[in-house]
C-alpha positions in Angstrom: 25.4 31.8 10.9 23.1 29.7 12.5 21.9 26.1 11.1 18.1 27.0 10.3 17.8 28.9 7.3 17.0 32.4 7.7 15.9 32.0 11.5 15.2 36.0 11.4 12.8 35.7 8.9 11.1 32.4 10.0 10.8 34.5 13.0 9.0 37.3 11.8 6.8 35.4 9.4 5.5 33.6 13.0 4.8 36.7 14.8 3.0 38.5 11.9 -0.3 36.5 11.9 -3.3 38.3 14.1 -3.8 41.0 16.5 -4.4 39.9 19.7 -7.5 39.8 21.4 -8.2 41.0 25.0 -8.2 38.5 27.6 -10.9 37.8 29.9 -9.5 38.4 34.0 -9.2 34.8 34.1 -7.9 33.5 31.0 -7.9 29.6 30.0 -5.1 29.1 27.8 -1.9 30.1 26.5 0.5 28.7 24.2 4.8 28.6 24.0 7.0 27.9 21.2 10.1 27.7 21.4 11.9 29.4 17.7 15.3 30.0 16.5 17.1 33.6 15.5 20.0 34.8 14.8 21.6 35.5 18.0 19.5 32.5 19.6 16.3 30.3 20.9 13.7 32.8 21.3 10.6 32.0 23.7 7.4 33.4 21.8 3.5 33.1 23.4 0.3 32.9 21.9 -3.0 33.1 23.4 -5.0 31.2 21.0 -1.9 29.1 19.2 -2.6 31.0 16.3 -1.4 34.3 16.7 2.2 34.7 18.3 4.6 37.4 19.5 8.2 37.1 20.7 8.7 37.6 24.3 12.3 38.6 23.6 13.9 36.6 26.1 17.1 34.7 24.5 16.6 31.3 26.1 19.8 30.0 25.1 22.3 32.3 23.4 24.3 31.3 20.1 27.8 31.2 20.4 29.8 32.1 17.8 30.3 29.6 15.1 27.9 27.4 17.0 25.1 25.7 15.3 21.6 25.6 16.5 18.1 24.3 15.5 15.2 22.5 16.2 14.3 23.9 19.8 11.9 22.0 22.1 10.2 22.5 25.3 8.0 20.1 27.2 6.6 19.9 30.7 6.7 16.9 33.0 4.6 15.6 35.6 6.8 17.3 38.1 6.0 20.6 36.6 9.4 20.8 35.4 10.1 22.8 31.5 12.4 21.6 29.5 14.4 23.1 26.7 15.7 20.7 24.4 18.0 21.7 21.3 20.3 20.5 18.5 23.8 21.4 18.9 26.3 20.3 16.1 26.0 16.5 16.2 24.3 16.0 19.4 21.7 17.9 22.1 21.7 20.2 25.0 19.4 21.2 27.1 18.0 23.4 30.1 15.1 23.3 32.4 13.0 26.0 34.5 9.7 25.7 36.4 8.8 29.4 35.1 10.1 30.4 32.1 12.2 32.6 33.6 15.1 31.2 35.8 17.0 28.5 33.1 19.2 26.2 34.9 23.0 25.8 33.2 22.8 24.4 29.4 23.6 20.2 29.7 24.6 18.0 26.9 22.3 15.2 26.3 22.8 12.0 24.4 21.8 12.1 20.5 19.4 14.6 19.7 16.3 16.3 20.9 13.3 13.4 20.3 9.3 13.9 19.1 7.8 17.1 17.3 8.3 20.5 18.0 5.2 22.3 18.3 3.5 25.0 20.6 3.5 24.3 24.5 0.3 25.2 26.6 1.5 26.5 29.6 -0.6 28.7 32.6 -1.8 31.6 31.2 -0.8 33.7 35.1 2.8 32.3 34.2 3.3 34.1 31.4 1.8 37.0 32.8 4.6 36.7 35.5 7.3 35.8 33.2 6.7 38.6 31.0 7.1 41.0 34.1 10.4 39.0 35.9 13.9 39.5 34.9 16.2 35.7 35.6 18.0 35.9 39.1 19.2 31.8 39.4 20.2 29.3 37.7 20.0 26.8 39.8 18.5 23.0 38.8 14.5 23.5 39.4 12.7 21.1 42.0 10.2 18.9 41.1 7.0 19.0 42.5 5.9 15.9 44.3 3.4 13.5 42.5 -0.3 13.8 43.7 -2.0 11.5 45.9 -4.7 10.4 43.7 -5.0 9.5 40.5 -7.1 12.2 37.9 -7.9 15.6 38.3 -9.5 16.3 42.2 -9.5 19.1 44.5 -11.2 20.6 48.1 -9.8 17.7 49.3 -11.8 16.7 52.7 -9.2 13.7 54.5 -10.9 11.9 57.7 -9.9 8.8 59.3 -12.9 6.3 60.4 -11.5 2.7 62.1 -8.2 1.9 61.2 -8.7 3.2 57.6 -8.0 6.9 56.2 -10.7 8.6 53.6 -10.5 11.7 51.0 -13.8 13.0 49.9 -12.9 15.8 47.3 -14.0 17.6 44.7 -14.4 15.9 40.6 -12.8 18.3 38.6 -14.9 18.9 36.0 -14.2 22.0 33.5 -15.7 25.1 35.0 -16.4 23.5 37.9 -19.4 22.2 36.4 -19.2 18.9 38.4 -21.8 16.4 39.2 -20.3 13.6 41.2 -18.9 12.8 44.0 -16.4 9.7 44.7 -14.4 8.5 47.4 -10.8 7.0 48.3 -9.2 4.8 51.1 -5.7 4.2 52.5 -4.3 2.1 55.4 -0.8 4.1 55.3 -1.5 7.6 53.8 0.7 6.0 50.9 -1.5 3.9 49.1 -4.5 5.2 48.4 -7.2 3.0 46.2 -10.3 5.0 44.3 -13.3 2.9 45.8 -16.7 4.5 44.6 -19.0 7.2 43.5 -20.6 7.7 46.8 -23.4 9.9 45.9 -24.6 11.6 42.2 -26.8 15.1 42.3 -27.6 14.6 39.1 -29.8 11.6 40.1 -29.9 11.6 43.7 -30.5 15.2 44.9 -33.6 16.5 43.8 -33.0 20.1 44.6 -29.8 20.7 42.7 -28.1 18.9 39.7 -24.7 20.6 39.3 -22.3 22.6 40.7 -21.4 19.8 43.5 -18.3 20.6 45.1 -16.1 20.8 48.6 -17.6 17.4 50.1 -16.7 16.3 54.0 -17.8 13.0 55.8 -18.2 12.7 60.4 -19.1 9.9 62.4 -21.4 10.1 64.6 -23.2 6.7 66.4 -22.7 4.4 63.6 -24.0 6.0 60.9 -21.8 8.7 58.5 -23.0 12.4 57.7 -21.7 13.1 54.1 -22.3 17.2 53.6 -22.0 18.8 50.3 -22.5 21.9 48.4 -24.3 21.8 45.1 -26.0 24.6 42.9 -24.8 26.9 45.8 -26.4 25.5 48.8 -25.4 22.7 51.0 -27.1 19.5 51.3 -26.3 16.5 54.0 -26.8 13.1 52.9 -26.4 9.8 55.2 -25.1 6.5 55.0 -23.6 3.3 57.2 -20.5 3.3 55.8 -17.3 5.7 55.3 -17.9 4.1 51.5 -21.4 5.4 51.0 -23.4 5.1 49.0 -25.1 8.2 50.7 -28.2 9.1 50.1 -30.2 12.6 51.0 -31.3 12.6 54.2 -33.9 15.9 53.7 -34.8 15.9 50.0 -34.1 19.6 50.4 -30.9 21.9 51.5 -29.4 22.0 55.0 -28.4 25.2 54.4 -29.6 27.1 51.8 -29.7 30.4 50.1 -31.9 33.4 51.3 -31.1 32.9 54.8 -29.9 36.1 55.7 -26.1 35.3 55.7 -23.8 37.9 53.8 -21.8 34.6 52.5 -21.9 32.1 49.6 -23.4 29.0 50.9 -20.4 26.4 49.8 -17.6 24.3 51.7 -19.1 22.9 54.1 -16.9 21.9 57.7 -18.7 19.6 59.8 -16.8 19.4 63.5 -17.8 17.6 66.7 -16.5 19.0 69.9 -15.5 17.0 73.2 -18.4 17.9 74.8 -20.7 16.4 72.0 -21.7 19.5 70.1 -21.8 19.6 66.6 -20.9 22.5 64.5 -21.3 23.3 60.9 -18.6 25.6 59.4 -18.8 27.2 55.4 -18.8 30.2 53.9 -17.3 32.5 50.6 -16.7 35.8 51.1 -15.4 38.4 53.4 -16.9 36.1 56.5 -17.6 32.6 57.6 -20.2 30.8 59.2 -21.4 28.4 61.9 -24.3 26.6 63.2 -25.2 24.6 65.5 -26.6 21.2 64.4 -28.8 18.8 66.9 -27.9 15.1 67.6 -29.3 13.8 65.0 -27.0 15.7 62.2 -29.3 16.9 59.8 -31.2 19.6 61.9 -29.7 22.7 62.6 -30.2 24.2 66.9 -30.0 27.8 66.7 -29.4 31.2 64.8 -26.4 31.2 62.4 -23.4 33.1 63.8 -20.7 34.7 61.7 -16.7 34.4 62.2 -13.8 36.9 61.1 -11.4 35.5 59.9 -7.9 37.3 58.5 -8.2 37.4 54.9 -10.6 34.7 54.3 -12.0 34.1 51.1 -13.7 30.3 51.6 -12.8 26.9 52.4 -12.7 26.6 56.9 -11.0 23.6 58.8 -11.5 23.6 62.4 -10.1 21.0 65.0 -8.6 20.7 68.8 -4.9 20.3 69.9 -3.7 20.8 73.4 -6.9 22.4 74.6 -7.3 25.5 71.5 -9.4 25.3 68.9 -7.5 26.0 65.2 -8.9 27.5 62.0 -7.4 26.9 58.8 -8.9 28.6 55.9 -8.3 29.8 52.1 -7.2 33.5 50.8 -7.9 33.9 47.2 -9.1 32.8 44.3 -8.9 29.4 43.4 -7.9 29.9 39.6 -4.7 31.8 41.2 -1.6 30.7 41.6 -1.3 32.5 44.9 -4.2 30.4 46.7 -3.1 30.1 50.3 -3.9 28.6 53.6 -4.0 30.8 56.7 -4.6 30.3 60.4 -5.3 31.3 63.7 -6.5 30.0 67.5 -9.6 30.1 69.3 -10.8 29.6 72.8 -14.0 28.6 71.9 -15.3 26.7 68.4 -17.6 29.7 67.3 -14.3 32.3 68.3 -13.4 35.2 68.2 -10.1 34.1 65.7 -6.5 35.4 66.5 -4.2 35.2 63.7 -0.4 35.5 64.8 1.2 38.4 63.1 4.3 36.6 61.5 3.6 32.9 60.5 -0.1 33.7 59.4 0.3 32.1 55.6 1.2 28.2 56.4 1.1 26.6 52.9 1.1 28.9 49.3 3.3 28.4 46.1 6.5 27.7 45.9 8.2 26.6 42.5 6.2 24.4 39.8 3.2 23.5 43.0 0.8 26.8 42.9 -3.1 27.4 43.6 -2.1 25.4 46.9 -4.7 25.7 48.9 -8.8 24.5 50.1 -7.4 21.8 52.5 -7.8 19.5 55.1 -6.2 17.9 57.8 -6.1 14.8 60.0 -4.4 13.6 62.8 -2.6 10.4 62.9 -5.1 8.6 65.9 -2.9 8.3 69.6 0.0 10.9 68.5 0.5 14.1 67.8 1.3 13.7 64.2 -0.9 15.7 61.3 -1.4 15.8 57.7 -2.9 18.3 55.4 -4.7 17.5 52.4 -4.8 19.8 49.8 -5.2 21.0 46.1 -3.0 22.1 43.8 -2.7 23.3 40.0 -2.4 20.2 37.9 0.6 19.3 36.5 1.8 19.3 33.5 -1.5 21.0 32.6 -3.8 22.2 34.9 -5.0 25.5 36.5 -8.1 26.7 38.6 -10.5 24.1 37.1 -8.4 21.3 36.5 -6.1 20.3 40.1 -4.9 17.4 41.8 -4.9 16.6 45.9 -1.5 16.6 47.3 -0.7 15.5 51.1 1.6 17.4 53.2 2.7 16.7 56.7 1.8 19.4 59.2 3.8 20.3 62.2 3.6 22.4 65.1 6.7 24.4 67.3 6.8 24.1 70.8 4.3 27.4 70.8 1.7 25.4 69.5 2.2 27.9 65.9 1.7 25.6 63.1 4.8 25.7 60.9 4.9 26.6 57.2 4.7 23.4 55.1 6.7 22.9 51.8 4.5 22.5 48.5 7.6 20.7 47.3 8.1 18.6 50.1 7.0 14.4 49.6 5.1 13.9 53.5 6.7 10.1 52.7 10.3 8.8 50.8 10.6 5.5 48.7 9.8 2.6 50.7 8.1 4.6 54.0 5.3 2.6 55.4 3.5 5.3 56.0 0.9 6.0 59.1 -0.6 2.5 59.9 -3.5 2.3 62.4 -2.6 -0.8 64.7 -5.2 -1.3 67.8 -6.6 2.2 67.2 -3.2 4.0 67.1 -0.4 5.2 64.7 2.9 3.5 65.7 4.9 5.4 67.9 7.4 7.7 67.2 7.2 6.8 63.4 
């Protein structure tokens, strides 16, 4: 018998509260609670913390004679689940990033600490865990912490003078985001959260909400800030990387009713050797560019469309060694199977090719999902890059609430950019990171 009282009917009395309700196709919450029966820890889910059913997976099994009780499970930072438990006079426990794979049962010192209580956990995970049978038991990797502090995403990473910059997104919930602020970094390490840089609420008169995927460019001393916001995309200017920016048309750059079989969001501004300016964006089945004059707020031209492989939203475009290379997302962003593809151009408005192995370069691996909407920048003087990008917040987070990771981005000698590693850190402990001495990175750091 085990230590809790009747487990079997503690159990039952738990799962016998409410029908449950249909879900809508992208679901906010869910709930786990961990519950002990007789032949072990059960793992039930919820989707409103009220009403519960058992999942019937034994999380840990009771031996015979064995005593359990008082079953646990939290989430760290590094997206890392763990299953606490009393066992005779002390504690064990087990960890997972999915609910699914349980590494081998450890014993801990004294007993399990805080309240046991329901868990909210991704509501796609326990779609997926109610659908996976275990395989490993291996020790789960953590996910690497995020680059900035709060809840951020479309992360857009430039580098202006000796200092780096990330212009992303504000989480807000349902994307129902107002503001836009901005970060610096000498290093790529240390990054400090310097200012709001520009407000549609108060400073755009065409739009108030909505305001997302933001990206900054140079161009003779004074800074182009574009943005998206109530579905159209604005350009604002200012004199420093730091803002504050203001609106440099008092209407849209871009906006809707233009013809163009694409949401008008995400915004890519890119200046070519030559001097031309280009203006990526786009959500949908296509993306878009335009040509903008040299004053950065006019657009030359008729708007041309791209294909791109898969594409759902969310363009990069720079040069290396004489191509052009597109980076976009595939997906939605409240999925945990967000990605980042690619392919090479000879010319900024294409056509694309997409290689046919090696198209996906960065998408989820472990407790790091929804990894995707990126940028990238390239260490000034060398031929070392970086992606910035978004993932699911961690320990709670999903489509509407992420955090902006940095990843380092290679190439092979082919020029084929290599698949990057979610779970990777881009530095260790102690790295100085990617000064800019003189105009350069250091060499061979």
């Amino acid at each position: 018998m085990l230590r809790q009282a009747r487990p079997a009917l503690v159990l039952a009395s738990l799962l016998a509260t409410s029908a449950f309700a249909a879900q809508p196709a992208w679901q906010d919450d869910a709930w786990a609670l961990p519950v002990v029966a007789d032949d072990g820890v059960h793992l039930t889910i919820s989707d409103d913390g009220e009403a519960w059913r058992d999942t019937g997976r034994v999380l840990v099994k009771a031996a015979p004679g064995a005593t359990l009780a008082d079953p646990r499970l939290t989430r760290g930072p590094d997206g890392i689940f763990q299953l606490e438990w009393r066992a005779g006079q002390g504690g064990a426990y087990t960890q997972s990033t999915d609910l699914v794979n349980w590494s081998e049962p450890q014993p801990m010192p004294g007993t399990p600490s805080g309240t046991a209580g329901k868990l909210w956990v991704p509501p796609w995970l326990v779609k997926e865990m109610l659908a996976a049978q275990p395989t490993v038991t291996a020790p789960p990797r953590p996910a690497p912490p995020p680059a900035l502090e709060g809840f951020t995403a479309d992360p857009s990473i430039r580098v202006f003078g000796d200092t780096y910059y990330l212009y992303p997104t504000s989480d807000k919930p349902h994307w129902q985001t107002t503001d836009f602020s901005v970060w610096s970094s000498k290093n790529l390490v240390e990054w400090k959260k310097e200012r709001m840089v520009l407000d549609v609420a108060h400073d755009v008169k065409w739009a108030n909400i909505e305001a997302w995927a933001p990206d900054a460019i140079e161009r003779n001393g004074k800074y182009y800030f574009y943005f998206c916001a109530q579905g159209q995309i604005g350009v604002a200017v200012g004199d420093s990387p730091l803002g504050p920016f203001k609106d440099a048309l008092g209407k849209p750059l871009v906006g809707k009713g233009m013809g163009i079989q694409s949401n008008t969001i995400d915004p890519y501004p890119f200046i070519d050797a030559d001097g031309q300016a280009y203006l990526y964006w786009g959500n949908g089945k296509l993306a878009n560019v335009v040509k903008l004059k040299a004053d950065m707020v006019t657009v030359d031209g008729p708007v041309a469309t791209i294909a791109l492989r898969d594409f759902r939203e969310g363009i990069v475009v720079f040069r290396r060694a004489g191509k052009f290379y597109f980076m976009w997302s595939i997906d939605d962003a409240r999925s945990p199977n967000y990605r980042v593809g690619w392919g090479t151009a000879d010319s900024p408005l294409g056509p694309v090719r997409s290689p046919e192995s090696g198209f996906i370069v960065l998408q989820r691996h472990g407790a790091a999902v929804g990894t995707a909407h990126h940028s990238v920048v390239n260490v000034p003087g060398t031929d070392r890059w970086y992606a910035a990008y978004h993932r699911h917040a961690l320990p709670v987070g999903g489509g509407y609430q992420r955090q902006t990771v940095l990843a380092r981005m290679t190439f092979d000698g082919a020029g084929k950019i290599e698949p990057m590693d979610p779970l990777a850190v881009p530095f260790k402990p102690g790295d100085t990171g990617e000064p800019i001495v003189g105009g350069k990175g250091a060499p061979g750091a």
